[in-house]
TINUVO-145490 format. One record per residue: x, y, z of N, C-alpha, C in turn. Coordinates in steps of 0.2 Angstrom, whole numbers. Layout:
! TINUVO-145490
     npx     npy     npz    capx    capy    capz     cpx     cpy     cpz
       X       Y       Z       X       Y       Z       X       Y       Z
...
//
This chain:
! TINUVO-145490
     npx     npy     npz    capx    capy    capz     cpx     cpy     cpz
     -58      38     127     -59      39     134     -61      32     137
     -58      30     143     -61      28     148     -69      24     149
     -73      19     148     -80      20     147     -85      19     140
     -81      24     136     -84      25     131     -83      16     124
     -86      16     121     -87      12     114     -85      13     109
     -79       9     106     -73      10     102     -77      12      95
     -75      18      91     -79      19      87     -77      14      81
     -83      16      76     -84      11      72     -78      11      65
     -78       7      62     -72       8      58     -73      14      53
     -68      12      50     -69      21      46     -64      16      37
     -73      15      34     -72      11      26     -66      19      21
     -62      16      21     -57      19      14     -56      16       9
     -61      17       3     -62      14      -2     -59      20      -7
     -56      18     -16     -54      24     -18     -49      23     -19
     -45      19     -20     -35      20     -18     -34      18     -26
     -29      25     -27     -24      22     -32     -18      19     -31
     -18      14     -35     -12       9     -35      -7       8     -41
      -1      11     -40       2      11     -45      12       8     -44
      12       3     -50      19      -1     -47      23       0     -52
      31       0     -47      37      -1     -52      40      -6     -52
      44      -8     -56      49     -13     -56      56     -11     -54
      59     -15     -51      64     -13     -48      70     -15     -49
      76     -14     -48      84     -20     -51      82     -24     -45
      87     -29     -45      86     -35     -43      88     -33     -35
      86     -35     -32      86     -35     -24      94     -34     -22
      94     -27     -15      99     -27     -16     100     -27      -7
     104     -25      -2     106     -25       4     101     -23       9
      98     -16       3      94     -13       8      86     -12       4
      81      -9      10      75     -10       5      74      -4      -1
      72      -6      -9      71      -1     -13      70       6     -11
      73      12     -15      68      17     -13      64      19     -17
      58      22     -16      53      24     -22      56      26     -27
      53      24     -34      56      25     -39      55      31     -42
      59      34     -48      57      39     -51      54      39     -56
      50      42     -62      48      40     -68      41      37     -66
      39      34     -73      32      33     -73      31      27     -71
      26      26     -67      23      17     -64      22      13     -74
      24       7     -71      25       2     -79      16      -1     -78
      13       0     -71       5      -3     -70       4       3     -66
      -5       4     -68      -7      10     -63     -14       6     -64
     -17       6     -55     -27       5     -57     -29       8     -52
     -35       7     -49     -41       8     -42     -41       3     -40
     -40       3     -36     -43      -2     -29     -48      -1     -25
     -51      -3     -22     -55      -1     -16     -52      -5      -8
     -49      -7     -10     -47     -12      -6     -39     -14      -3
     -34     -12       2     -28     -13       0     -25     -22       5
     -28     -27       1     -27     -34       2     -26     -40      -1
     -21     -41      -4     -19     -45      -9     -13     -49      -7
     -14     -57     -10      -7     -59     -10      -6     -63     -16
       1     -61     -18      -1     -62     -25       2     -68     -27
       7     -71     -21      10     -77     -19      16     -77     -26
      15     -81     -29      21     -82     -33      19     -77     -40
      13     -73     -41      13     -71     -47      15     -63     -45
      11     -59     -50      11     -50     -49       6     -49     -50
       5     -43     -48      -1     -38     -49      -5     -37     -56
       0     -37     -61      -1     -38     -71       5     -38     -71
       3     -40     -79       8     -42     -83      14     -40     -84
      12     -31     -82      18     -28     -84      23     -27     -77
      20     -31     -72      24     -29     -67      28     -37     -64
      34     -36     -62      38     -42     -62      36     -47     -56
      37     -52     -56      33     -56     -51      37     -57     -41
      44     -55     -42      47     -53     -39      51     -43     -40
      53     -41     -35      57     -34     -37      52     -30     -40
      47     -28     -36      45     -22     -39      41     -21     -31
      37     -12     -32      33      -5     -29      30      -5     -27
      24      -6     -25      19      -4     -26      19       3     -21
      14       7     -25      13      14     -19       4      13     -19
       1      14     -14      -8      15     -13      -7      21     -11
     -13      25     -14     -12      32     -12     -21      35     -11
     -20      39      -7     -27      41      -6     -28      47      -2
     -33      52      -3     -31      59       1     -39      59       3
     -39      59      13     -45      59      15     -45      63      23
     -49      65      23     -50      70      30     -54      65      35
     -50      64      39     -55      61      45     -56      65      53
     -59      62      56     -60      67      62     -55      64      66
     -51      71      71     -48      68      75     -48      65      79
     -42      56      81     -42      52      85     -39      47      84
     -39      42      89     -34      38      87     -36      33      84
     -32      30      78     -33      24      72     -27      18      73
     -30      15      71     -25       8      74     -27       4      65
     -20       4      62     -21       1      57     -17      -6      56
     -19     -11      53     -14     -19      54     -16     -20      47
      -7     -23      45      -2     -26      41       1     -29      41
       1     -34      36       5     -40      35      10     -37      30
      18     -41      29      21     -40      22      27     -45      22
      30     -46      17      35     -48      17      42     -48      15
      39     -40      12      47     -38      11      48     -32      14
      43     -28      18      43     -23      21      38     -17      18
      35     -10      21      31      -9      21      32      -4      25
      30       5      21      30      12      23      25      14      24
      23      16      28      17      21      28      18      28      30
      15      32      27      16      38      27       9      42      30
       8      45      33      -1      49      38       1      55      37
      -1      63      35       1      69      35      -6      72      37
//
């Protein structure tokens, strides 16, 4: 409302991050893959650039997944969330 003082951010720390490798780039963007992630960790934090390398080792330094994931209850309101990316980028709120 009108008046009021933008609330204060809301820290999401917790995120599982876990990546697949994918065939080589194709017309349209990948879809989420099936089968087991080749890299799984914890992040707290979803901001990385990994520029010319990857995530690990196991994960290819171009062509591949990643999914963050996290389950959190907030109060009703409106959230304003900013991203950057460069080969595209889902987000999913339920």
């Amino acid at each position: 409302p009108a008046g009021q003082p933008p609330a204060a951010p809301v820290p999401l720390q917790g995120f599982t991050a876990e990546f697949w490798n994918t065939p080589a780039e194709s017309a349209g963007p990948p879809a989420m893959p099936g089968g087991a992630p080749v890299f799984t960790t914890a992040t707290n934090m979803i901001a990385y650039n990994w520029g010319a390398g990857s995530p690990a080792g196991a994960v290819q330094t171009d062509g591949f997944v990643a999914r963050f994931s996290k389950s959190v209850s907030l109060p009703q309101g409106t959230y304003k969330v900013v991203y950057a990316s460069d080969n595209g980028l889902r987000m999913f709120v339920n």
